[in-house]
C-alpha positions in Angstrom: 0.0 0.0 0.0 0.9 3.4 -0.7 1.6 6.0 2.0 0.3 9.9 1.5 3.8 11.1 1.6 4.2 8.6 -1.6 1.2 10.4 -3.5 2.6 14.1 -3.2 4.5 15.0 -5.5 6.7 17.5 -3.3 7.1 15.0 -1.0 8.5 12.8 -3.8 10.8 15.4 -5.6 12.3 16.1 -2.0 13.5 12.8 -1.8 14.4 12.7 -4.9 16.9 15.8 -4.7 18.4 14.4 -1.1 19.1 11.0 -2.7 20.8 12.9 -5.7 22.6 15.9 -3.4 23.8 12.8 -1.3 24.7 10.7 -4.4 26.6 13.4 -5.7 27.6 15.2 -2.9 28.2 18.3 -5.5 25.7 21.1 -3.1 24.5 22.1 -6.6 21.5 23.9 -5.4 21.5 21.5 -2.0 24.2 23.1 -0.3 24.0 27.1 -1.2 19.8 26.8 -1.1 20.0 25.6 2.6 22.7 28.2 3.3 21.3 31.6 5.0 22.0 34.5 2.9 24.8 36.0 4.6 26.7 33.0 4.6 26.5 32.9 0.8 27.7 36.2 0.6 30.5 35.3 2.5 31.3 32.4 0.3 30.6 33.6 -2.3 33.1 37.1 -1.5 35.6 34.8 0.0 35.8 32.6 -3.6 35.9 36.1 -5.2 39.3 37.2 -3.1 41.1 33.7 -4.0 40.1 34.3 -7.8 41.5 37.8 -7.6 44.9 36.3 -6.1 45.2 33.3 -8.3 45.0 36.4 -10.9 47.1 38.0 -9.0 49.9 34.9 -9.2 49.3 34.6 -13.1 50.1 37.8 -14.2 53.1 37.6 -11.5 54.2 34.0 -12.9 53.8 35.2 -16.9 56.0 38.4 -16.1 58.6 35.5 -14.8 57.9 33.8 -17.6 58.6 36.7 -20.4 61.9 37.4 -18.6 63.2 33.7 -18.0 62.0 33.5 -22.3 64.2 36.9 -22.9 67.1 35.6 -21.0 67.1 32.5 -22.7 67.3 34.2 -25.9 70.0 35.9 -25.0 72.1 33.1 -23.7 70.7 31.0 -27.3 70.2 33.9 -30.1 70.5 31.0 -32.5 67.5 29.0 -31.1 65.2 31.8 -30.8 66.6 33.6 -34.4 64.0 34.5 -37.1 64.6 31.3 -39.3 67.2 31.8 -42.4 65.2 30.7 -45.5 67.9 31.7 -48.0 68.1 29.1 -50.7 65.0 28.3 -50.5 63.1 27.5 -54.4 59.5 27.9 -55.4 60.2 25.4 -58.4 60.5 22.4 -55.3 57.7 19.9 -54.8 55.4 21.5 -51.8 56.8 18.5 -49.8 60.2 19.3 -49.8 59.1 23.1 -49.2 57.7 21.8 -46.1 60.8 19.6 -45.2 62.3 23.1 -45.7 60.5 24.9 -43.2 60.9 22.2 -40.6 64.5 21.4 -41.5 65.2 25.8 -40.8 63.3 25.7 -37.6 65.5 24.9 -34.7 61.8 23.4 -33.1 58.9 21.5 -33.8 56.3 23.4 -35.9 52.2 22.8 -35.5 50.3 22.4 -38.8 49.9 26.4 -38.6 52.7 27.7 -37.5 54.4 25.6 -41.2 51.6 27.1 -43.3 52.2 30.2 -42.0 55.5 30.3 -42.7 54.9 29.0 -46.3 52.3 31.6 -46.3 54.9 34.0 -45.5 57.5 32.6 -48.5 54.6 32.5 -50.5 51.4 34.2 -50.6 49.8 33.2 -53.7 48.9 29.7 -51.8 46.1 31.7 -49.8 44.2 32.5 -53.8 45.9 28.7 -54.3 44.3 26.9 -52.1 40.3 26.7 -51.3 42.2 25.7 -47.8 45.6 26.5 -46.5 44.9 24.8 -43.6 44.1 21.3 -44.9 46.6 21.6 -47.9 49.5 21.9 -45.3 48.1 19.2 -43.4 48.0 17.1 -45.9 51.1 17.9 -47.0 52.6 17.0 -43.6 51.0 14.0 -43.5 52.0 13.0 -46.8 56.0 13.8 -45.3 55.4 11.5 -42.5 54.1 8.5 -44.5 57.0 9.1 -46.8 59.3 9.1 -43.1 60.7 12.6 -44.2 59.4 14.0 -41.1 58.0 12.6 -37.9 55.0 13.7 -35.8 55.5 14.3 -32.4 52.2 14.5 -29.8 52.6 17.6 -27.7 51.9 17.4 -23.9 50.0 20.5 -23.3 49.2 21.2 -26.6 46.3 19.5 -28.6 47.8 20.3 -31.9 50.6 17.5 -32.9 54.3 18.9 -33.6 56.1 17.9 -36.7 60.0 17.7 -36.5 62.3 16.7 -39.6 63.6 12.8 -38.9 67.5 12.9 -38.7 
């Protein structure tokens, strides 16, 4: 038999949301809607400071990182030098182009950073191509099926690195 706290419905979507607040233990609208108003000010102010220090550190840790990036330049101009594309030839194969590219980079290049760069050697690609993008990607993967080039998966990046194989 059925109870009258089983026939009303708020009785029923209470227990409901306790079973879920306790399942979940998230206090997505459980915790902060049986808070009193002044504590969720207070909470709510209190995550507001941390945010506003935890901004604070970034812009302090990018400022370190800016001058740990300009020392290292000047301890390793070469590494950090505007690539030398002299000798380069617009009669190559848009493979070897690519190879190019990689080969005067002293580091791994995404898929945009190379057609920017062959962009850069030559513009005409952009009225080319319907798709820059998807021309140099299939360019680079075309390099690494030939082994001329090998992809490398980046860490914290999500786009994949290409390097030239030695």
């Amino acid at each position: 038999m059925e109870t009258e706290d089983e026939n009303n419905p708020d009785e029923v979507t209470k227990k409901v949301k306790e079973k879920l607040y306790k399942k979940y233990n998230t206090g997505k609208g459980g915790l902060y809607s049986r808070m009193e108003h002044q504590d969720l000010v207070n909470t709510t102010l209190d995550r507001d400071t941390k945010i506003i220090e935890m901004q604070k550190q970034m812009e302090g840790l990018r400022y370190e990182v800016l001058k740990l990036k300009h020392e290292l330049k000047r301890h390793e101009p070469e590494k950090y030098a505007a690539p030398d594309y002299s000798g380069y030839q617009i009669d190559w194969s848009n493979i070897r182009k690519v190879v190019f590219i990689l080969k005067r980079n002293f580091m791994a290049l995404t898929s945009t950073q190379v057609m920017k760069e062959l962009l850069r050697l030559e513009p005409f690609y952009e009225l080319a191509w319907n798709d820059p993008s998807n021309s140099v990607s299939q360019l680079l993967s075309r390099a690494c099926k030939n082994k001329l080039i090998i992809r490398d998966s980046s860490p914290y990046m999500g786009a994949p690195l290409y390097k030239v194989s030695e």
